[in-house]
N, C-alpha and C positions, 0 to 999 in steps of 0.2 A: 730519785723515787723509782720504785722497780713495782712494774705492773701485776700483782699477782694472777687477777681475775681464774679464767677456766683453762686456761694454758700452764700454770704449773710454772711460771719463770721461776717465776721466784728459789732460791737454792740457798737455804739456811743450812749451817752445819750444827750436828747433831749438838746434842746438851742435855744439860738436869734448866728445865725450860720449867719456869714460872712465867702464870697471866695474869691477869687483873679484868676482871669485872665490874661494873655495878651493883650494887646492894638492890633485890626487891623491892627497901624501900624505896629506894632513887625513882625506879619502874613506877611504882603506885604515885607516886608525889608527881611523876610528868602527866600520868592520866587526868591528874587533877589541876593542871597547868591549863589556866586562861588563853585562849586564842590573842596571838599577840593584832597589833594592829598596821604591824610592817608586813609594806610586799610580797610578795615572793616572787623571785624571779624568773623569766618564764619559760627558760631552761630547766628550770628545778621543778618546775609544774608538768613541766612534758614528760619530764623522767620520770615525776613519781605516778605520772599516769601509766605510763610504759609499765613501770615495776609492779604497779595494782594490776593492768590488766596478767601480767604472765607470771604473778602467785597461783601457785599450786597448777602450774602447768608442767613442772621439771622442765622448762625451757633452757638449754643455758644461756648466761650472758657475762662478760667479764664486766665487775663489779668492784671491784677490791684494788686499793692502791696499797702498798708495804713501803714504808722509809725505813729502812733497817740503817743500824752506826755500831760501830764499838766503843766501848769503856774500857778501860785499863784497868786490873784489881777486880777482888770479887763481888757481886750483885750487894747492898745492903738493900734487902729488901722490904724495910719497914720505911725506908729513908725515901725509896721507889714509889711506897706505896702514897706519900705525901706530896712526891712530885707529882706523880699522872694525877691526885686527885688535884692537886692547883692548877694543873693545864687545862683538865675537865673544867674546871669552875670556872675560869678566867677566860675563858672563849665562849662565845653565841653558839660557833659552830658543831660544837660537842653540845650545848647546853639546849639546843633545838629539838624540836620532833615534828613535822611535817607531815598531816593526813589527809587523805583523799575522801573527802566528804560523800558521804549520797547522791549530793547534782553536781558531782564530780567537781567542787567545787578543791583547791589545795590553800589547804590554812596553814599557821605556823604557829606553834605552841612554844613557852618558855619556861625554860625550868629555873627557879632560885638557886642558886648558888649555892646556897648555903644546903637544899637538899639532896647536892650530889656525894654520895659517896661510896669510894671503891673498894674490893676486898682483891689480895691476892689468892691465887689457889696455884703449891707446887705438885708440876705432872712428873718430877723427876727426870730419870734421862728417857730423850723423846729422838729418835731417827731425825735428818733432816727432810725428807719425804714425808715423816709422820708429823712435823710440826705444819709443814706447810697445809698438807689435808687438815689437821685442829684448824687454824687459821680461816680456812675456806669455809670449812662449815660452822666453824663456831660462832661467825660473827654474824648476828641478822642482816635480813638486807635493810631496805630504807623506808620500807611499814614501819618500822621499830627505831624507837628513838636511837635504842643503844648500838648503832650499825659504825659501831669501829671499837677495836681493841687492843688492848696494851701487851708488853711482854716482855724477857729477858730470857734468852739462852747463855748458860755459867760455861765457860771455856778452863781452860787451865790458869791462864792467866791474865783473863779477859774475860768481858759479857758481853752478845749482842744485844743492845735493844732496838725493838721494833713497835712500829704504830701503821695498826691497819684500820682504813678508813673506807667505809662508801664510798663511791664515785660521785653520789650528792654533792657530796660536801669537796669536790678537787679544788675549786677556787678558795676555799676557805683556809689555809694553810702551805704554804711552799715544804717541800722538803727540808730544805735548810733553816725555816723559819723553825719548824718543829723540831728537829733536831737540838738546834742550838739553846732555845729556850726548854727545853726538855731539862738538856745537858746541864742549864744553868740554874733549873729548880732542883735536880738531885742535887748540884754542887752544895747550894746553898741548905738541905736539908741535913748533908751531910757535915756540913761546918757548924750549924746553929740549931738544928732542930725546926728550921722553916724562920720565917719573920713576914712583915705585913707583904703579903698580897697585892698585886695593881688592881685597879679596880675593875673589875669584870666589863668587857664591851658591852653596849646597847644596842639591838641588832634592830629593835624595834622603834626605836629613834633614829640611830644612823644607817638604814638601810636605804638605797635607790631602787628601783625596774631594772633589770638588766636583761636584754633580749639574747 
């Protein structure tokens, strides 16, 4: 996992660099997401204090984790755009939105699964400098449900893919976990066109306190 945050490690090499977003609908359908009834742990409540109180202060802070990998062969990017949305779906930790209430109270919001859906958009060829700045700024921080984003830079005879996440969410995903099952819903989109889905975790049943 390579730390992006405000330091710039991070050192993509240049490409015709495709993202992936959420659909506005996705946006309007978590606004309307019932407050779940699990936890939140109170780590994730200090932080999202932290991050309310120093919006719209240009504070810096490093925020952003990057698991970047490589693929062999070129991006299919309809096939891509099937995977990131089943990893969206199929984790609590994407399908989450955490708000800082009025008596500073931190709730957890859940979005259906079935309302998440992503669109690609190609930025063509993007410097690796210039990817990494898109990256930093393009991904909200953790006010905002959608604070991590997908991606693929085209090589000659490869693509990197990359998944940039909030610092919220760092327990929620290993490097290698994301990777691997990343690697193994493109495989499968690209062999079959997708097939059934596991069933999405319950974050709100199987969640504990964690200090």
């Amino acid at each position: 996992m390579v730390d992006l945050g405000w330091n710039d490690v991070w050192r993509p090499r240049a490409g015709r660099l495709t993202t992936w977003t959420v659909l506005p609908s996705a946006r309007a359908a978590m606004l309307r997401a019932p407050v779940c009834a699990g936890p939140v742990p109170s780590w994730q409540q200090r932080y999202m204090r932290a991050t309310h109180r120093l919006a719209g202060t240009n504070c810096p802070h490093g925020r952003l984790h990057v698991v970047e990998f490589d693929i062999d062969g070129y991006p299919r990017i309809a096939a891509m755009t099937r995977a990131v949305t089943a990893l969206v779906r199929r984790h609590d930790m994407f399908r989450s939105w955490l708000s800082v209430e009025p008596d500073d109270r931190v709730v957890r919001h859940m979005l259906d699964p079935d309302d998440v859906e992503l669109v690609a958009t190609v930025r063509w060829d993007v410097t690796g400098a210039g990817i990494g700045e898109m990256v930093r700024t393009s991904v909200p921080d953790a006010l905002h449900w959608d604070c991590f984003g997908f991606g693929v830079i085209e090589h000659e005879h490869s693509f990197t893919t990359y998944v940039a996440v909030d610092r919220l969410h760092r327990g929620g995903l290993t490097a290698v976990s994301i990777e691997t099952e990343l690697r193994a819903l493109y495989r499968r989109e690209l062999c079959d066109g997708g097939g059934r889905s596991r069933r999405p975790a319950d974050y709100c049943r199987s969640a504990t306190p964690i200090a």
